[in-house]
C-alpha atoms as a printed R data frame, in Angstrom:
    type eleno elety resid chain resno       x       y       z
1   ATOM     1    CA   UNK     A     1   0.000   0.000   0.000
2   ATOM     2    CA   UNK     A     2   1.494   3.048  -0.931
3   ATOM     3    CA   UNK     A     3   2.031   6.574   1.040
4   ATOM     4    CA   UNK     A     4  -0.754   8.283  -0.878
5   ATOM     5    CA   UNK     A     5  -3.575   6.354   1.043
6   ATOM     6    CA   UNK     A     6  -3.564   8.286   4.242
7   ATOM     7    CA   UNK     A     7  -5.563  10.452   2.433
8   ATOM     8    CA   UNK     A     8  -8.345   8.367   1.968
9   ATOM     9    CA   UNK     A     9  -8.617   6.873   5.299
10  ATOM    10    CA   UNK     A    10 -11.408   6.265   6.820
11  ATOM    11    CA   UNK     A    11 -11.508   8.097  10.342
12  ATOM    12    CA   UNK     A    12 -12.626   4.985  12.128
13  ATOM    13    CA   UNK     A    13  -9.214   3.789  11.360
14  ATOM    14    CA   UNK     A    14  -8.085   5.727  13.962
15  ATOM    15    CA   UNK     A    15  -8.926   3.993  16.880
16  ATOM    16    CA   UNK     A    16  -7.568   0.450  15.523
17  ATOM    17    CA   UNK     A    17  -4.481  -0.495  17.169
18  ATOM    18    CA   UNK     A    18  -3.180  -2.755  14.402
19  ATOM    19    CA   UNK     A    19  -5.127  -1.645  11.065
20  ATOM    20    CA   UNK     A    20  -4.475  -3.930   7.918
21  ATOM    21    CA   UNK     A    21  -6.503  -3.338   4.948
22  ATOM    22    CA   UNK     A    22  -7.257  -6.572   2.879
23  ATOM    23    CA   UNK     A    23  -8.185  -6.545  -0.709
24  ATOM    24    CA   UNK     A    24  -9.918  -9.786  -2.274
25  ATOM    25    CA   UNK     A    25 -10.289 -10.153  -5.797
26  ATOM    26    CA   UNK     A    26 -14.186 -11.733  -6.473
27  ATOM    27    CA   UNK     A    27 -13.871 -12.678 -10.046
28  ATOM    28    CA   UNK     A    28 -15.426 -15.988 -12.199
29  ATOM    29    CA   UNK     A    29 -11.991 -16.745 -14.095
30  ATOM    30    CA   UNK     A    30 -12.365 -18.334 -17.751
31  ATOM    31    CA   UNK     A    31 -11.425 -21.616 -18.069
32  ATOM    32    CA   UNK     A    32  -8.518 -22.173 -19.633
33  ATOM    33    CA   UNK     A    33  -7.620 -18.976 -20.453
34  ATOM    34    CA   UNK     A    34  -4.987 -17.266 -18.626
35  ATOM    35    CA   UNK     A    35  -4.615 -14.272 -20.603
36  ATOM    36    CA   UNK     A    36  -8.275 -13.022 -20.356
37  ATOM    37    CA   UNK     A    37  -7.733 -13.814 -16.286
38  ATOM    38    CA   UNK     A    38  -3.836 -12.167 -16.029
39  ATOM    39    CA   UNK     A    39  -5.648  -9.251 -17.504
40  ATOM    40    CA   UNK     A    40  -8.334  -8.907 -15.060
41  ATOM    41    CA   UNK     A    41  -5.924  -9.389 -12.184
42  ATOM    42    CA   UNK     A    42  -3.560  -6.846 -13.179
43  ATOM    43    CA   UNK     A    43  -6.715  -4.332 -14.201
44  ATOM    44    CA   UNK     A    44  -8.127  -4.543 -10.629
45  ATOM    45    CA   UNK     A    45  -4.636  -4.696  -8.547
46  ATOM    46    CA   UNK     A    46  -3.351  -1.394 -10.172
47  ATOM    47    CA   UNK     A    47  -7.011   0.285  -9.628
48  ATOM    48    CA   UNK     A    48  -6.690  -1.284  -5.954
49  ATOM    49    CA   UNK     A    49  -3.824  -1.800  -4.785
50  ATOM    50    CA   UNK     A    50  -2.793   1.770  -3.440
51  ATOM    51    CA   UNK     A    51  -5.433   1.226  -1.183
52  ATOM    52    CA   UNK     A    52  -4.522  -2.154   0.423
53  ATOM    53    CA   UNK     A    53  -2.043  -3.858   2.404
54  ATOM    54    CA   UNK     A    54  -2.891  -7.360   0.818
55  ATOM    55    CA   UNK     A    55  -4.377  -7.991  -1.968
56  ATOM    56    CA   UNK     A    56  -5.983 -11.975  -2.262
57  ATOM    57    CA   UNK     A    57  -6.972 -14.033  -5.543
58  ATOM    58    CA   UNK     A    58  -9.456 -16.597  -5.597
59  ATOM    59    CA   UNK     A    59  -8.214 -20.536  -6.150
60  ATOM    60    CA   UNK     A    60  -6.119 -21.021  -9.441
61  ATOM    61    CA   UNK     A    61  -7.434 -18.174 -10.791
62  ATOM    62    CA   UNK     A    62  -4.743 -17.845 -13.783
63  ATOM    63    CA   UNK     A    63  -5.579 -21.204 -15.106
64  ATOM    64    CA   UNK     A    64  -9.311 -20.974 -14.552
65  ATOM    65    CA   UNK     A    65  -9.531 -24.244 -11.997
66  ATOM    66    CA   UNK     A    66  -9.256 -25.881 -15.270
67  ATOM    67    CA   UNK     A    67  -8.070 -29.304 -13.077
68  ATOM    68    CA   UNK     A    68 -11.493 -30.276 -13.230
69  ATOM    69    CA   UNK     A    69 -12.466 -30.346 -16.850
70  ATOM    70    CA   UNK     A    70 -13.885 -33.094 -19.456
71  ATOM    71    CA   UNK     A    71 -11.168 -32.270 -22.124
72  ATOM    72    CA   UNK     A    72  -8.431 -31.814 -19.669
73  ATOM    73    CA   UNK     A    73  -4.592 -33.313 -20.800
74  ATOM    74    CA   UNK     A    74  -1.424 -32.897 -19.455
75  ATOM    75    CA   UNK     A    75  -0.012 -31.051 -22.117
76  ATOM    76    CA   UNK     A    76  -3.070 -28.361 -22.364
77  ATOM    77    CA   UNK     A    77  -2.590 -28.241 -18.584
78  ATOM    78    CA   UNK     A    78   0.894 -27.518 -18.571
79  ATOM    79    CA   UNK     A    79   0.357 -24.354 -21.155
80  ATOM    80    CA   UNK     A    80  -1.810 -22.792 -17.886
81  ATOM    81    CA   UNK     A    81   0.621 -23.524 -15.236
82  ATOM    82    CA   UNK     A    82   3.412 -21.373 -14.050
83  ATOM    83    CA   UNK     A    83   6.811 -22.289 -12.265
84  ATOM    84    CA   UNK     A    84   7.960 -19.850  -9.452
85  ATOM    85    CA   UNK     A    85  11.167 -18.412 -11.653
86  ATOM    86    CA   UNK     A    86   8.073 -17.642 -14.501
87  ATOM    87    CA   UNK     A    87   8.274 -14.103 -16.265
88  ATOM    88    CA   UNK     A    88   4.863 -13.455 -14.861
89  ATOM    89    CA   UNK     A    89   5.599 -14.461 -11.112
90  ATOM    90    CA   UNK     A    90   8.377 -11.637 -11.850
91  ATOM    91    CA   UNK     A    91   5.675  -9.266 -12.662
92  ATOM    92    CA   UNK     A    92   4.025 -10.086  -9.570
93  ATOM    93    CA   UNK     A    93   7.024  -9.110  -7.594
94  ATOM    94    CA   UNK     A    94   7.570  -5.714  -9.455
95  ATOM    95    CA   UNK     A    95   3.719  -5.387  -8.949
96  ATOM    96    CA   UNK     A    96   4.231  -5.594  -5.247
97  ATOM    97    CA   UNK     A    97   6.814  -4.115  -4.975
98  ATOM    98    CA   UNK     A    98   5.910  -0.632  -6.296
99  ATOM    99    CA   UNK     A    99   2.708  -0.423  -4.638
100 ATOM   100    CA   UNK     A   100   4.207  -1.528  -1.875
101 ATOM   101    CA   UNK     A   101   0.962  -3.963  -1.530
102 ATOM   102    CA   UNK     A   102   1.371  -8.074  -0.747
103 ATOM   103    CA   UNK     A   103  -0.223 -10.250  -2.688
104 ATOM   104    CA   UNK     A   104  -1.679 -14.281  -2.459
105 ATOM   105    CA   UNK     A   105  -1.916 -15.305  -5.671
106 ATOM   106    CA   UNK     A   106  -4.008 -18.312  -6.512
107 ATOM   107    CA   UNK     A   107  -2.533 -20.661  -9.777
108 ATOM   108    CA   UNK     A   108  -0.943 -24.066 -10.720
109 ATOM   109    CA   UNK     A   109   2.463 -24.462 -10.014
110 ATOM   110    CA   UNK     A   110   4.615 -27.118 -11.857
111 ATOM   111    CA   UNK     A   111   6.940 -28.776  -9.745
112 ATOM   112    CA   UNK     A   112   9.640 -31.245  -9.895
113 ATOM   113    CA   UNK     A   113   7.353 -32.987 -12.401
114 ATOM   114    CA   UNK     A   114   3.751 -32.873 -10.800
115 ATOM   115    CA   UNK     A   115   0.889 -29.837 -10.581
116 ATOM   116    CA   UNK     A   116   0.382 -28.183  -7.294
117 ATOM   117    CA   UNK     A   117  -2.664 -26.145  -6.349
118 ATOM   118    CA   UNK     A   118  -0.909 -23.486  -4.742
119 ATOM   119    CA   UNK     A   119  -1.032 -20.083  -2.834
120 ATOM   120    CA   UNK     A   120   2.081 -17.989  -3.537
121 ATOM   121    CA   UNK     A   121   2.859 -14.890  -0.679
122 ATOM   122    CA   UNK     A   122   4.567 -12.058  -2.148
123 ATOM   123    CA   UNK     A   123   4.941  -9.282   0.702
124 ATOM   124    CA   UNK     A   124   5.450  -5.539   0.064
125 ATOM   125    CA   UNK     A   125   8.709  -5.197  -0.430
126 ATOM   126    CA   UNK     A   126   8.406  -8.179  -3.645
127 ATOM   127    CA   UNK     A   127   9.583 -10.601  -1.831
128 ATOM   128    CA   UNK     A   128   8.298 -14.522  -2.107
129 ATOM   129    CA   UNK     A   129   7.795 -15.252   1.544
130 ATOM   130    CA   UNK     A   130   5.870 -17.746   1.031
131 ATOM   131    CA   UNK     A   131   4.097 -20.556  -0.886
132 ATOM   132    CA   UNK     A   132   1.317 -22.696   0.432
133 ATOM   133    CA   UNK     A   133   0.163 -26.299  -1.769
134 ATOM   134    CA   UNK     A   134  -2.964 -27.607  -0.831
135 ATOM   135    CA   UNK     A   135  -3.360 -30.848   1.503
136 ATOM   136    CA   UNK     A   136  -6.931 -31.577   1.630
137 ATOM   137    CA   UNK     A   137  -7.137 -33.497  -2.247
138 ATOM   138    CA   UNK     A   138 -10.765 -34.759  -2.800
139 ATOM   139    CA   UNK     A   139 -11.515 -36.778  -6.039
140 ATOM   140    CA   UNK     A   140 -11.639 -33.911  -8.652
141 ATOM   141    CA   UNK     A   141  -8.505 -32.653  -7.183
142 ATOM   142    CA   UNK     A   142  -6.656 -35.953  -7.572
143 ATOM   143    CA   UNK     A   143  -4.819 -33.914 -10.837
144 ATOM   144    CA   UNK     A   144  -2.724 -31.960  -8.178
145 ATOM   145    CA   UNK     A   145  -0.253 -33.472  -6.175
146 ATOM   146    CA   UNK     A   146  -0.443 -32.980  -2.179
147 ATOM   147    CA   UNK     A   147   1.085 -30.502  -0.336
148 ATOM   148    CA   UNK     A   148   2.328 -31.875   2.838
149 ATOM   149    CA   UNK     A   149   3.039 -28.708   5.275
150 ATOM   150    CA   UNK     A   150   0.935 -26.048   7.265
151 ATOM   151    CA   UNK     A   151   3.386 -23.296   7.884
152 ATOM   152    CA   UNK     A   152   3.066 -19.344   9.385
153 ATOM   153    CA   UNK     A   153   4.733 -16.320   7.109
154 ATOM   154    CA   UNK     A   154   5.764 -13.185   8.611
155 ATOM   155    CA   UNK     A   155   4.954  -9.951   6.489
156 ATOM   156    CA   UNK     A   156   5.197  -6.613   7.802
157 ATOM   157    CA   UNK     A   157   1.795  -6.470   9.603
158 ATOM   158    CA   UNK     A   158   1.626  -9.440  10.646
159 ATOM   159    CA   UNK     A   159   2.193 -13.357  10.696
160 ATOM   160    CA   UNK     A   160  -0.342 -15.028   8.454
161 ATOM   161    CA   UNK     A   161  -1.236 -18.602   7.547
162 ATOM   162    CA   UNK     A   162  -2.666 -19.941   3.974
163 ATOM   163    CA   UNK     A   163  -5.066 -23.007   3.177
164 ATOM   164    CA   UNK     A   164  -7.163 -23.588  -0.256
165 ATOM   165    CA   UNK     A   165 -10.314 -24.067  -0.369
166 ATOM   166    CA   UNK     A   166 -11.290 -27.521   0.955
167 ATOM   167    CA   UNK     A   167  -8.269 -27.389   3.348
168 ATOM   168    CA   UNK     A   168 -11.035 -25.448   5.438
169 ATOM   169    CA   UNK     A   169 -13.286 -28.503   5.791
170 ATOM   170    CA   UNK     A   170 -11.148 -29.888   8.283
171 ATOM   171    CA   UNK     A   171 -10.704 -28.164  11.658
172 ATOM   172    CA   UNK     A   172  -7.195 -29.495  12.386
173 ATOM   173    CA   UNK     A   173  -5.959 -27.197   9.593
174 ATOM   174    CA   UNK     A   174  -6.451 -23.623  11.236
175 ATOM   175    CA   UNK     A   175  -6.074 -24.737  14.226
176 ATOM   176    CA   UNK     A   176  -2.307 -26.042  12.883
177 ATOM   177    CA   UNK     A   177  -1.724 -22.257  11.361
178 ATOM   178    CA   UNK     A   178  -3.305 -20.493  14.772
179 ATOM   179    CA   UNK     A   179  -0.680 -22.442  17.330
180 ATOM   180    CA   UNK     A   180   2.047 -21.591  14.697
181 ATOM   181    CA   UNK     A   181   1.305 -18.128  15.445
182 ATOM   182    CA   UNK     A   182  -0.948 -16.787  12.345
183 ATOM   183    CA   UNK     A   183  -3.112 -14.034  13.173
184 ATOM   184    CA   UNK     A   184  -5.103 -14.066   9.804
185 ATOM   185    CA   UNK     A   185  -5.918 -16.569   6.735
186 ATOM   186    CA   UNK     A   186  -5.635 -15.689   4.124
187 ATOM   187    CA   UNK     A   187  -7.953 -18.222   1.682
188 ATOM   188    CA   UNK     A   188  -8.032 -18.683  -2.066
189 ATOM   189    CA   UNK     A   189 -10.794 -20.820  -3.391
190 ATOM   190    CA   UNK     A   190 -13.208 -21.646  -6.207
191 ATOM   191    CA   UNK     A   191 -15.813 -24.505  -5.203
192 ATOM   192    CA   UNK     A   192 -18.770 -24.530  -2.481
193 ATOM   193    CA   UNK     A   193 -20.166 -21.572  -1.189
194 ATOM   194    CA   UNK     A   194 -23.010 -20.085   0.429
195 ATOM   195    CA   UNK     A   195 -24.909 -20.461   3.848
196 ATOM   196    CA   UNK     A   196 -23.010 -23.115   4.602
197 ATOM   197    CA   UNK     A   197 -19.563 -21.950   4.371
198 ATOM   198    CA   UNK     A   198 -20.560 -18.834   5.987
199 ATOM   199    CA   UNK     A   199 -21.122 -20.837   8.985
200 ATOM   200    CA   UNK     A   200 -17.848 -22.778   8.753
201 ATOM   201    CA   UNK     A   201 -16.009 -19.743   7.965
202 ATOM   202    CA   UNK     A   202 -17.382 -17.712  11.103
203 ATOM   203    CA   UNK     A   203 -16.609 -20.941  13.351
204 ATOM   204    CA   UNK     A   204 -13.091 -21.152  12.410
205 ATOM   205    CA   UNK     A   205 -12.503 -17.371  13.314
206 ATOM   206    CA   UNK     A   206 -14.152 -18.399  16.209
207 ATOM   207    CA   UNK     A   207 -12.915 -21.174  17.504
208 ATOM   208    CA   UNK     A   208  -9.344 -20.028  16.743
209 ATOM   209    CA   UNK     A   209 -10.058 -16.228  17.853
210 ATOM   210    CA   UNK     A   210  -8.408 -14.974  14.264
211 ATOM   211    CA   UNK     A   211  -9.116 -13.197  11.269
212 ATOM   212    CA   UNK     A   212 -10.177 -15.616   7.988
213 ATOM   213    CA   UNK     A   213 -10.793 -13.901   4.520
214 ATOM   214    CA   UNK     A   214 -12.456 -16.294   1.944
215 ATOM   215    CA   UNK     A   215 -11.630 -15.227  -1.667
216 ATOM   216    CA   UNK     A   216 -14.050 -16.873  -3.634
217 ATOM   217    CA   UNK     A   217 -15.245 -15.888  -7.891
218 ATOM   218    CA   UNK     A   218 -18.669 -15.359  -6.387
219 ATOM   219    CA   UNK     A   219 -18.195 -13.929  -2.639
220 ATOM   220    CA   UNK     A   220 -15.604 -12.638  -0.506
221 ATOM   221    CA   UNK     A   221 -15.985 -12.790   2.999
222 ATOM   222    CA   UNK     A   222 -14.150 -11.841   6.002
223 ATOM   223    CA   UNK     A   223 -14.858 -13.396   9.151
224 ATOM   224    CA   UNK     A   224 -13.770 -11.806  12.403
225 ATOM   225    CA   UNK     A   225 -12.013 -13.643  15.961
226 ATOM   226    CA   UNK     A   226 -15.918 -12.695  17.443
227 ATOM   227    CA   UNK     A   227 -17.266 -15.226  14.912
228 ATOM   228    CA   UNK     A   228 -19.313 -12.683  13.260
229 ATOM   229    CA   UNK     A   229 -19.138 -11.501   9.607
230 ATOM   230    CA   UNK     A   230 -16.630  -8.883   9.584
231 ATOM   231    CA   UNK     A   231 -17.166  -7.479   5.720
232 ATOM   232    CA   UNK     A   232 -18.940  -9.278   2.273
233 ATOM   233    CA   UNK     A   233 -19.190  -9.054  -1.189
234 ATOM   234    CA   UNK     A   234 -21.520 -11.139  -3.448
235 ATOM   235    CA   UNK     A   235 -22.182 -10.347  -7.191
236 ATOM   236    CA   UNK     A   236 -22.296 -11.870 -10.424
237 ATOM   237    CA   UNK     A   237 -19.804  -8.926 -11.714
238 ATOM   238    CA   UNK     A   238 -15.915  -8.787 -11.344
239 ATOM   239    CA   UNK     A   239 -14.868  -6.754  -7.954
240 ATOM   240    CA   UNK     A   240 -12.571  -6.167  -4.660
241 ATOM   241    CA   UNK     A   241 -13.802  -5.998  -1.603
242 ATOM   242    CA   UNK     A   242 -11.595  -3.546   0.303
243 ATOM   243    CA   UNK     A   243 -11.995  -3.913   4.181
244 ATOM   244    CA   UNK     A   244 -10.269  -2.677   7.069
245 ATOM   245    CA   UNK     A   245  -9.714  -5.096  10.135
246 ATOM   246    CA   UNK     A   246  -7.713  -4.781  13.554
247 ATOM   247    CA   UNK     A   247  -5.314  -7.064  14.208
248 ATOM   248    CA   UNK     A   248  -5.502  -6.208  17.723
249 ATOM   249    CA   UNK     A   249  -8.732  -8.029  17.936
250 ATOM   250    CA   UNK     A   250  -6.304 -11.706  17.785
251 ATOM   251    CA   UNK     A   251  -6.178 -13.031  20.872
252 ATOM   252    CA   UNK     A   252  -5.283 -16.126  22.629
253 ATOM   253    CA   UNK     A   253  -7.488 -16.558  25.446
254 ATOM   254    CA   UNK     A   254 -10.632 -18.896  25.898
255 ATOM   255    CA   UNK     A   255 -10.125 -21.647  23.189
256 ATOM   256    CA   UNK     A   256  -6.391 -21.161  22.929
257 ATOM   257    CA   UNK     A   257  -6.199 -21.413  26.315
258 ATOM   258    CA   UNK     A   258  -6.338 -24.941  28.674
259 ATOM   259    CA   UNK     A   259  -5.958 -26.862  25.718
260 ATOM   260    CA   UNK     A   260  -4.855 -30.698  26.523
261 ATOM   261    CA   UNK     A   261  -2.589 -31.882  23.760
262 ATOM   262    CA   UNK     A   262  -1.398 -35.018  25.919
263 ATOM   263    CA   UNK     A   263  -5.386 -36.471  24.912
264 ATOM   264    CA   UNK     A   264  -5.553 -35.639  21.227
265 ATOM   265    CA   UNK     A   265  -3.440 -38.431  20.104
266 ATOM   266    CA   UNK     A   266  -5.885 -39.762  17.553
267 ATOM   267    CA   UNK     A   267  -5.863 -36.335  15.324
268 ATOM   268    CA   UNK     A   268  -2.013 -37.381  14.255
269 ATOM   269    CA   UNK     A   269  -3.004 -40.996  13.859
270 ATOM   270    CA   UNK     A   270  -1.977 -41.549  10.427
271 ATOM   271    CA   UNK     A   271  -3.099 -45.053  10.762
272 ATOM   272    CA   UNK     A   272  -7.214 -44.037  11.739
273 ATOM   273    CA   UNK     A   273  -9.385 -45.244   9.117
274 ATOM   274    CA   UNK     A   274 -10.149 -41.120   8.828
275 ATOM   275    CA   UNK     A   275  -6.868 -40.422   7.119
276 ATOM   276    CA   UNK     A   276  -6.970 -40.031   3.177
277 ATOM   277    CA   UNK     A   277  -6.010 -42.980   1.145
278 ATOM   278    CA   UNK     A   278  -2.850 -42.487  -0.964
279 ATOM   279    CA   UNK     A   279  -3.307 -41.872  -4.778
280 ATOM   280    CA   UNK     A   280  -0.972 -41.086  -8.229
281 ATOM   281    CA   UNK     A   281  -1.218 -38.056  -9.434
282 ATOM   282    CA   UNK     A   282  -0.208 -37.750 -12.798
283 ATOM   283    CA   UNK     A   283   3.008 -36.378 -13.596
284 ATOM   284    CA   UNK     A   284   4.674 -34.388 -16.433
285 ATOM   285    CA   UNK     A   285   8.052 -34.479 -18.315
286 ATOM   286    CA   UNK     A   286   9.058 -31.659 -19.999
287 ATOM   287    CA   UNK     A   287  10.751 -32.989 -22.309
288 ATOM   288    CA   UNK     A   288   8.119 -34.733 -24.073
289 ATOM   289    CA   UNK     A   289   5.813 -31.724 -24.208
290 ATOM   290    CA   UNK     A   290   5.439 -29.569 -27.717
291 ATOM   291    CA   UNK     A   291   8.341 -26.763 -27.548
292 ATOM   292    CA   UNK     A   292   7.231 -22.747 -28.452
């Protein structure tokens, strides 16, 4: 977020201790087609991002959350996926850095030969901080490959945590970025959403006493540590939602507090008939793919 904010701010801003001022991209990507989506991404950050500290993408939004598709290949895949060294991961950077604004962005990555649904933190300074794949695979996910880690990022407001989408399904996973110290989630996704969600959403601020902001193509919502709906935006139409919160509402008392680890053995049971079943993903050589 650049210098020339202050004169914009609202004066309730004023009396928050810790002000951060998250902006999250609501946009239906196109299928397949990562120009038209690139486009709209870099049209809304630079009319946005001097007025944000953050600025979130929904789930795979460069490729379209093409993983799911009928007439999906490896090779038309691989055209819509991005490696972190990519020219356009550079433009992120540059982006960031000159409006001095962090951003998650939401694409494929191509690893070491496999796909990975993945979150990649860029701070202010355009910096990669931090990268996030996600854990929680279900069936139309079995494309990607698994992440296998839950980690914290420092930025300069704050430390934050990362899932994707499903990841939020399962308790354990906030819970895992909270006791690491995260403050706020920061959530790309694509898939269900609604009435639903909205209660999910507010119970893991809640339980956790932290900050969650689902980016979703259809609604972004921010949940606050209360458990109440902190800011939304729901529309059919291509917007940010640009919302203020106060970091200074974190805290660690109540259900952070009193916990008794020495009885939860069965969460880290990788054995319990509740874990998810192995599975190939399908993997790409280079190689063998049509050269430009």
């Amino acid at each position: 977020m650049t210098s020339e904010r202050s004169g914009i701010l609202d004066e309730g801003l004023n009396s928050m201790e810790r002000p951060v001022t998250v902006g999250m991209l609501k946009d239906v990507p196109a299928k397949w087609d990562s120009e038209r989506n690139w486009s709209v991404l870099c049209e809304q950050f630079d009319r946005h991002a001097a007025d944000v500290d953050v600025f979130v993408t929904p789930e795979c939004h460069y490729d379209g959350y093409a993983v799911t598709e009928e007439d999906w290949t490896v090779e038309r895949f691989s055209d819509v996926t991005l490696a972190v060294d990519d020219r356009r991961i550079e433009a992120l950077r540059d982006m960031a850095k000159s409006q001095e604004t962090a951003i998650v962005f939401g694409f494929t990555e191509k690893l070491d030969g496999g796909f990975y649904n993945c979150a990649l933190l860029i701070d202010a300074a355009g910096q990669i901080v931090g990268k996030y794949h996600k854990t929680h695979l279900l069936s139309h996910d079995h494309r990607f490959h698994r992440g296998n880690h839950l980690d914290t990022f420092d930025v300069d407001f704050g430390r934050v945590g990362m899932v994707i989408c499903a990841d939020r399904r399962w308790p354990e996973s906030i819970r895992t970025l909270r006791l690491g110290g995260a403050e706020i989630c920061l959530m790309p996704t694509y898939g269900m959403w609604g009435e639903e969600n909205e209660w999910w959403m507010r119970t893991r601020s809640y339980e956790n006493q932290m900050f969650i902001c689902f980016t979703h193509p259809k609604v972004s919502l921010i949940t606050n540590p209360s458990g109440k709906v902190e800011a939304k935006l729901e529309s059919n139409v291509t917007d940010v939602l640009i919302h203020t919160i106060d970091l200074s509402q974190v805290h660690s008392g109540n259900h952070l507090e009193n916990r008794r680890p020495d009885l939860y053995g069965p969460l880290t049971d990788t054995d319990h008939p509740s874990a998810q079943a192995p599975f190939d993903a399908p993997t790409v050589d280079d190689d063998t793919l049509p050269q430009e």
